[in-house]
C-alpha positions in Angstrom: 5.4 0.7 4.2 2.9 -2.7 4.4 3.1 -4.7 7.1 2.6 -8.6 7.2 1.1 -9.9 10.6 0.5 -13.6 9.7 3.8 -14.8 10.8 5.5 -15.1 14.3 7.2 -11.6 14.0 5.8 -8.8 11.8 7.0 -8.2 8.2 7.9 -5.0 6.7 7.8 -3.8 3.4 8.6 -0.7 1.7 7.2 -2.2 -1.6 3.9 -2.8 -3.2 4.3 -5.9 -4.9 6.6 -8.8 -4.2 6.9 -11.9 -6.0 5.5 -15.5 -4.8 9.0 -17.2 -4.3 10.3 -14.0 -2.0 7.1 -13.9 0.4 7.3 -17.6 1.2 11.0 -16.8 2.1 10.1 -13.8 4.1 7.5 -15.8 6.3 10.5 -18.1 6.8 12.7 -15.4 8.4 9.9 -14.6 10.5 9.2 -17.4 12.0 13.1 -18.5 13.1 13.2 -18.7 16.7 15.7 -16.2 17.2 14.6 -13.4 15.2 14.4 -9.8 16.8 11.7 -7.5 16.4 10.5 -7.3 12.5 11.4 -8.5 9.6 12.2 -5.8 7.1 12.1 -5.5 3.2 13.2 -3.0 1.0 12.2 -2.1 -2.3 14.5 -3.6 -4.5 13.9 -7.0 -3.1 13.2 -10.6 -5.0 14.3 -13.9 -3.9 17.3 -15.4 -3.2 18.6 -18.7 -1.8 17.4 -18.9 1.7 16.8 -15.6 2.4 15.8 -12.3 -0.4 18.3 -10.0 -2.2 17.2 -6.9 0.0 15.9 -8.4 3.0 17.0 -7.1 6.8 17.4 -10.0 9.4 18.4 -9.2 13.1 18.9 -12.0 15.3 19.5 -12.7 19.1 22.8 -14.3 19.5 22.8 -16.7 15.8 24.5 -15.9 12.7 23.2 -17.2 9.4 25.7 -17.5 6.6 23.0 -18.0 3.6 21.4 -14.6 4.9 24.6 -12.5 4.2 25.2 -14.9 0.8 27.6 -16.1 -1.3 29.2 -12.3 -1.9 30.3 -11.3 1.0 30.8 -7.6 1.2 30.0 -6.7 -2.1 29.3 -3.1 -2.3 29.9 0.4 -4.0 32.3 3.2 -4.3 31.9 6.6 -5.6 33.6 9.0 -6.1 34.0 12.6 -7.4 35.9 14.9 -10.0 37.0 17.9 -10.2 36.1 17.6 -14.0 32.5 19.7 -15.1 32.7 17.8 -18.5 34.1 14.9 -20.5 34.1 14.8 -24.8 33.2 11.8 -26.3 36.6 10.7 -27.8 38.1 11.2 -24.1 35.6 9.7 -22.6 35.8 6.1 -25.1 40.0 6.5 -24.8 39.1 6.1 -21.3 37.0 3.3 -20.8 39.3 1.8 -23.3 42.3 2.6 -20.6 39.6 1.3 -17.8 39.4 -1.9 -19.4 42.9 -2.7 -19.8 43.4 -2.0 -16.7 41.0 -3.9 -14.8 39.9 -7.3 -15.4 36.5 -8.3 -15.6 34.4 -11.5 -15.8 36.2 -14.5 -14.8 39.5 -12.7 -15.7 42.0 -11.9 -13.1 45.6 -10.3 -13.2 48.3 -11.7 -14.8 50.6 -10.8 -12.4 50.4 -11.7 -8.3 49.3 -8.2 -7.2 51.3 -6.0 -4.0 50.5 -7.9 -0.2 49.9 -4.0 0.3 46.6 -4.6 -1.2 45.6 -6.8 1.0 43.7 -7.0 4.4 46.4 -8.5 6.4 48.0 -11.6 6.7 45.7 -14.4 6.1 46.6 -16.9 8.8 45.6 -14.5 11.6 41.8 -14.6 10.1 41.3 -18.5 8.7 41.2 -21.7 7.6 39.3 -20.6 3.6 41.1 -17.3 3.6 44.9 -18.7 4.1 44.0 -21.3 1.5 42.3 -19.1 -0.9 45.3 -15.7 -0.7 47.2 -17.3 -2.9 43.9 -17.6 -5.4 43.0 -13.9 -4.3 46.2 -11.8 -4.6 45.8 -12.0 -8.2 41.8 -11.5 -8.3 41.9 -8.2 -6.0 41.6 -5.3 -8.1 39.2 -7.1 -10.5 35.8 -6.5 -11.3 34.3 -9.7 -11.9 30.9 -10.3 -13.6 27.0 -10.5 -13.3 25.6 -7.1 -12.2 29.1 -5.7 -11.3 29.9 -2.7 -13.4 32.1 0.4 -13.8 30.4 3.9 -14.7 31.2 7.4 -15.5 28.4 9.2 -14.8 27.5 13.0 -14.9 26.3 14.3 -11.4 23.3 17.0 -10.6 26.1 18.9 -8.7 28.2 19.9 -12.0 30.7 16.6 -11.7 31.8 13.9 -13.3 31.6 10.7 -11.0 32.9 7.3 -11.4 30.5 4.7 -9.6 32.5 0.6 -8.9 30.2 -2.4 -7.8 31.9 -5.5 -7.0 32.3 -7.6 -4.5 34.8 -10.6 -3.0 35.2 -12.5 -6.1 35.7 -16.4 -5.7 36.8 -15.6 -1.5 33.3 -14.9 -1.0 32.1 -17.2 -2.3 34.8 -20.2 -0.6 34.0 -18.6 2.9 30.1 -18.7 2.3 30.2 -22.2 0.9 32.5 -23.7 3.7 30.5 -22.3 6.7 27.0 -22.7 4.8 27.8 -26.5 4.4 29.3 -26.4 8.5 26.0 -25.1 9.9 23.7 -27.3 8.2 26.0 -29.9 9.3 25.6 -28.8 13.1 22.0 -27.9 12.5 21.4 -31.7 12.2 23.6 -32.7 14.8 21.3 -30.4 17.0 18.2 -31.7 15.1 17.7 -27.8 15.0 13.9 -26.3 15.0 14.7 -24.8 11.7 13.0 -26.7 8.5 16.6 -27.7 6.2 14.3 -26.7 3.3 14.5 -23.3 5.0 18.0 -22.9 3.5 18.8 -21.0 7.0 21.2 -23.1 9.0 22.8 -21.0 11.4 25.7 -20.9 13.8 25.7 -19.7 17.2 27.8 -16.2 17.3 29.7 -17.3 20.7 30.6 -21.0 19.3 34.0 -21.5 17.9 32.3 -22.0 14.7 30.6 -18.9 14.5 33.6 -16.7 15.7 35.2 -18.7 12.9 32.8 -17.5 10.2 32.7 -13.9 11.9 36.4 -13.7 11.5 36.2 -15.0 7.6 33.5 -13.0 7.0 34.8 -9.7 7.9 37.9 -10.6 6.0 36.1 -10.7 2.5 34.3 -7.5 3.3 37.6 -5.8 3.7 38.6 -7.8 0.8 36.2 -6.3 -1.1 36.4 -2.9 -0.2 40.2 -3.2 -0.6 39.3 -4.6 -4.5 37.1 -2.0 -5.2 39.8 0.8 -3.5 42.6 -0.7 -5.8 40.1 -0.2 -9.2 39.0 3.1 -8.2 43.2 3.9 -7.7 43.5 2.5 -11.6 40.8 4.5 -13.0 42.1 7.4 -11.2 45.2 6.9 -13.4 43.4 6.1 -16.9 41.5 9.8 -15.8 45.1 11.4 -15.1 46.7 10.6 -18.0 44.0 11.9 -20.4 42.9 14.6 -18.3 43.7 17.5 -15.7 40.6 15.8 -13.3 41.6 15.1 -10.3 39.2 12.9 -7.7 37.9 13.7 -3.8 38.5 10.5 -0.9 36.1 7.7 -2.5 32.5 7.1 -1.0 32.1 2.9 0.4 29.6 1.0 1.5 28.9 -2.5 1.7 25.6 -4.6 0.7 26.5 -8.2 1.8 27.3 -8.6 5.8 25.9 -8.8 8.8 27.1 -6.8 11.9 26.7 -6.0 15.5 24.7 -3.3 16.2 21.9 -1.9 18.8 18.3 -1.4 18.1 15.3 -1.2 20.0 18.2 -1.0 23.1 19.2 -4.6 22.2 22.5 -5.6 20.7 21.8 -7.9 17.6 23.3 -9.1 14.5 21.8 -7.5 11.4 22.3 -9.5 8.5 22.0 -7.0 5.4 21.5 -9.3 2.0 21.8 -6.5 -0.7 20.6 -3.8 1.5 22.5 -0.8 2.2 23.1 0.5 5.7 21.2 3.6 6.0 22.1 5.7 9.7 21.1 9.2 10.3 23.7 11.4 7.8 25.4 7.9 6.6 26.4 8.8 2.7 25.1 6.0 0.8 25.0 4.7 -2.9 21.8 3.5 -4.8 22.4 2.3 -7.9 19.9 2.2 -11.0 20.6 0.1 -14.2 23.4 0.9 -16.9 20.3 2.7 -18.6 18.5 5.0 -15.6 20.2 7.5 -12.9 21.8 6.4 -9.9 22.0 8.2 -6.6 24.6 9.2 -4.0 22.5 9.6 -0.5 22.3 10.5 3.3 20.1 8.0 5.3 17.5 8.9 7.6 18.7 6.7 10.6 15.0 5.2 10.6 14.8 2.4 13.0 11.8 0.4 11.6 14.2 -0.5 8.6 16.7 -1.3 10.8 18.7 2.1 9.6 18.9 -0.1 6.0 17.8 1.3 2.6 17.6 -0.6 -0.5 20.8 -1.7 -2.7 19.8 -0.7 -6.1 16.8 -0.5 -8.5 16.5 -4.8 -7.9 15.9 -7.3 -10.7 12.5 -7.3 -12.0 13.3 -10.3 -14.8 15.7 -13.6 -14.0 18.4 -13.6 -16.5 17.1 -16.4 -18.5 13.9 -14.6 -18.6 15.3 -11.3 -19.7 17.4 -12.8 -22.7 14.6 -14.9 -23.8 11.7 -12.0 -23.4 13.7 -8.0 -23.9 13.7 -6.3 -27.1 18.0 -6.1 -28.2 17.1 -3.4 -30.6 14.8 -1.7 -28.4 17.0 -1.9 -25.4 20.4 -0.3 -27.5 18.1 2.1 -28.6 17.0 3.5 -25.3 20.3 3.7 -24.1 22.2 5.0 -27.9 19.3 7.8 -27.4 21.1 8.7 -23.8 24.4 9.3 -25.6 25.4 6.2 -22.8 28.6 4.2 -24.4 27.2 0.6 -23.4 28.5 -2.7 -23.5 25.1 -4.3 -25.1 26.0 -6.4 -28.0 24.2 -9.5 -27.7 20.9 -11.2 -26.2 23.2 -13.1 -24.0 24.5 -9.4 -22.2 20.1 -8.4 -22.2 20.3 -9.7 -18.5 22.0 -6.4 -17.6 19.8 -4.8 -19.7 17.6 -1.7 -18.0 14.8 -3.6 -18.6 15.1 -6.3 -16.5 15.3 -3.9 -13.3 12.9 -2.4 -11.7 11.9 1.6 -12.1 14.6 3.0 -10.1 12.2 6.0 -10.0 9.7 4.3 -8.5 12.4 2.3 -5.6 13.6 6.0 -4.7 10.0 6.9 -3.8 9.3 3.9 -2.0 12.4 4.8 0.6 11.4 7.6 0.4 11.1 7.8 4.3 14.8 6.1 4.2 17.4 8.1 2.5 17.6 11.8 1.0 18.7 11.9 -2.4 22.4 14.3 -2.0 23.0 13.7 -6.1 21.6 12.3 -8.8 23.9 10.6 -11.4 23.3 9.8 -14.7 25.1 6.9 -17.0 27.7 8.6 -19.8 30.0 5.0 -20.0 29.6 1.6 -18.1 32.3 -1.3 -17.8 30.3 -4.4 -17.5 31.3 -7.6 -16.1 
């Protein structure tokens, strides 16, 4: 761990390099009036908007909807098989299953899905979230796109494991907007000590705005979760009706959120921005690329990271950057070597490539001091978004 002490609070870092555009963010964080202790970094991190992907941020009494982002509560599930192994031709008949049965991208069901899958009626949590159900009754259950992904993967224990990351789809997204665009509104009306360029504007947690947000946030985190339940209940099925595998209670934890919790004896609101909550004997999932191993882990309750660990591996390359600079050939060729059915076709699908994360190797080690490794997973077929 380094530790930054130009800034009004300490920074902390369990990384060796960051880039330019995440630092300058960082020193934001720690100079916001309200917050607590340290500021803590993890090593998958590079910037975001307002705040970095795997940044910690507790506060004293604010909430700050750009810190928890535009995805709220996206997040993993595991889980595991009672299957040792999986041929080839079973193995593509069922990610062909997988993919008919849950849409991905900007797809979403043709059919209005069960209230049953659902987190509760949406009038008792919301202005966005009763005007978005009617939008997100048909999107639950649905993968989505960017870095969200299904994978069968082949565990150090002797398993097969199937491994979901998605998140709130487009009610994320309506929530984060509406309250992002509300505090910097109120932010000006208080002519707030926080810089607008900051891209921080936060609400108080007691106001009737924050309690507002708090409620709308927690909604799309059990959205998500919800989502990523129904897939795992589909894939379950595609596994069922080509083999005799049958799965244990799935593994869940969110990356997008911020919560009420104690440390240092004070009660503050940890905003986690694609960092993983890490408590002493808290099961956990670290993802790596579609090309590199994954892990399912037990955190080490440390308190200087807030109990958080990092999300996954963390982009090393923007998008744009790794279509215009990876190797196509060479990247299918690291990954036909692995055996791993992939969905790389094109340059434009290079910005899930391995290559644009970091060495997931080299994350693990960093956190080292954060999280045991339980198993380690590797890729045998990925669904991509």
């Amino acid at each position: 761990m380094r530790v930054c002490h130009t800034e009004k609070i300490p920074i902390k870092m369990w990384l060796e390099d960051i880039e330019e555009g995440a630092m300058s963010q960082l020193k934001n964080l720690a100079n916001l009036p309200f917050a607590f202790k340290h500021i803590a970094v993890m090593p998958d991190s590079h910037q975001g908007y307002g705040m970095p992907i795997g940044g910690v941020l507790a506060t004293k009494g604010m909430i700050i909807p750009n810190a928890v982002g535009v995805d709220i509560g996206c997040g993993m599930c595991a889980m595991r098989s009672s299957l040792e192994s999986l041929d080839r031709e079973t193995l593509k008949k069922i990610l062909g299953e997988i993919k008919a049965a849950v849409p991905v991208g900007f797809n979403h069901h043709k059919t209005r899905q069960e209230d049953a899958h659902m987190p509760g009626k949406p009038f008792e949590k919301g202005v966005v979230c009763e005007r978005e159900y009617r939008h997100a009754i048909f999107q639950v259950g649905t993968l989505g796109g960017g870095n969200h992904f299904i994978e069968i993967q082949k565990g150090s224990d002797g398993f097969i494991w199937v491994m979901v990351h998605s998140g709130s789809r487009n009610l994320g997204k309506q929530v984060a907007d509406h309250y992002n665009r509300m505090a910097i509104r109120l932010n000006e009306e208080w002519n707030s000590p926080v810089p607008k360029s900051y891209e921080l504007a936060f609400l108080p947690e007691n106001s009737d705005e924050g309690k507002a947000y708090i409620r709308e946030m927690n909604y799309c985190v059990e959205f998500a979760f919800r989502s990523r339940k129904l897939m795992t209940e589909r894939i379950a099925e595609c596994f069922l009706r080509n083999t005799r595998g049958t799965f244990e209670p799935i593994i869940n934890i969110a990356h997008n959120y911020a919560r009420k919790e104690n440390h240092f004896g004070q009660d503050v609101w940890v905003h986690r921005k694609g960092a993983t909550s890490a408590r002493e004997g808290e099961v956990g999932i670290i993802p790596g690329s579609q090309g590199t191993q994954s892990y399912i882990v037990k955190g080490k309750g440390n308190p200087e990271s807030f109990q958080s660990c990092s999300h996954g591996a963390g982009r090393k390359m923007g998008r744009k950057q790794a279509q215009r600079s990876l190797n196509l050939q060479e990247e299918i060729r690291k990954m036909d070597a692995q055996g791993i059915l992939h969905g790389i076709r094109g340059v434009h699908e290079l910005d899930e490539a391995p290559g644009a994360y970091k060495d997931i190797n080299e994350v693990m080690k960093q956190q080292s001091d954060l999280v045991d490794i339980w198993v380690e997973l590797s890729p045998l077929g990925v669904v991509k978004g």
